[in-house]
C-alpha positions in Angstrom: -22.1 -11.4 0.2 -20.0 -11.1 2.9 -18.2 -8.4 4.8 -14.5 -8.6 4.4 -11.5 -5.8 5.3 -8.7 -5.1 2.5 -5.7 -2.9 2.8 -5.0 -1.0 -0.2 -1.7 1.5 -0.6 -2.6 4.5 -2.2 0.1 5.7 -4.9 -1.5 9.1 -5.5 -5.1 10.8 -5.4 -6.6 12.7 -8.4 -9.5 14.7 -9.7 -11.4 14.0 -12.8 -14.7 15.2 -14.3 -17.5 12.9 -15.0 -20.5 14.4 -16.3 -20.1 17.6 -15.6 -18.8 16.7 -11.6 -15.5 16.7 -10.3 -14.9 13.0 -8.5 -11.7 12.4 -6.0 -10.2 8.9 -7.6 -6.9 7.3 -6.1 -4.7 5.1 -7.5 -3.9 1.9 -5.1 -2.6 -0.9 -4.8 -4.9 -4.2 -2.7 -2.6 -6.1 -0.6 -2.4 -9.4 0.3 -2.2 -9.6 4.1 -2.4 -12.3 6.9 -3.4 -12.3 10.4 -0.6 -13.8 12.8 -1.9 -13.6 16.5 -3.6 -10.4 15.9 -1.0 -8.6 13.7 -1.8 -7.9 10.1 1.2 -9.0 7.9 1.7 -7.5 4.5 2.8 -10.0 2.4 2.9 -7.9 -1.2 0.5 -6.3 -3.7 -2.4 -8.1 -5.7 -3.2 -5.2 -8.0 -3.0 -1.8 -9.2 -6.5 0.5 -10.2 -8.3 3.5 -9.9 -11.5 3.9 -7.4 -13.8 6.6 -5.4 -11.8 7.7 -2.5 -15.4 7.2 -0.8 -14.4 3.5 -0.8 -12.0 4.2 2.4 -13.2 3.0 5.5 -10.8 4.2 7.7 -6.7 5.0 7.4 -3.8 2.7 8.9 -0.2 2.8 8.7 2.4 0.0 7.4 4.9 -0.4 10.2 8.7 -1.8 9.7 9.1 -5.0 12.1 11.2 -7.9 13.1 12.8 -9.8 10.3 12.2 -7.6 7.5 8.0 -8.0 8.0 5.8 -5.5 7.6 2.4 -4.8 9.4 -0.6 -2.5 9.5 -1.3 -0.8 12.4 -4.9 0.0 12.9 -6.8 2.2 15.0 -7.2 1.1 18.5 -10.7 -0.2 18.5 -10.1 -2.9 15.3 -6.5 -3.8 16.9 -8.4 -5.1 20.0 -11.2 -6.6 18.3 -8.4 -9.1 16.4 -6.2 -9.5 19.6 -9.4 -10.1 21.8 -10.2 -13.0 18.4 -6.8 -14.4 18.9 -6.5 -14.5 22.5 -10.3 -16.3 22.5 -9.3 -18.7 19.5 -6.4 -20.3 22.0 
């Protein structure tokens, strides 16, 4: 197997009991994204489900841009890993 970062929107988070134990699910969305010079584009949904919250990694945000394109922003440390990978794939 190996390692690989998705983006998922989440539509809403919710509680439900299994066995006897309230679990945190959220409802997302997966994303299809590509990397352009460092910037993650979203380029639409892939599909819809439930799953643990504990699945989150870390949060981002989708930023408006340019020509009606949308990206994730990440936090600082994975947004200079990609741009340190782009400017070293040149």
């Amino acid at each position: 197997m190996i390692p690989k970062k998705d983006y998922v929107y989440i539509q809403f988070y919710g509680v439900h009991r299994f066995r006897g134990r309230a679990q945190m699910v959220m409802y997302s969305e997966y994303r299809k994204y590509d990397v352009h010079d460092g910037l993650v584009e979203d380029m639409g949904g892939r599909f819809f489900g439930f799953q643990d919250v504990q699945a989150l990694d870390h949060l981002c945000a989708r930023v408006p841009g340019a020509g009606h394109k949308v990206y994730f922003v990440d936090d600082r440390i994975t947004m200079e890993e990609r741009l340190r990978k782009a400017l070293g794939a040149r």
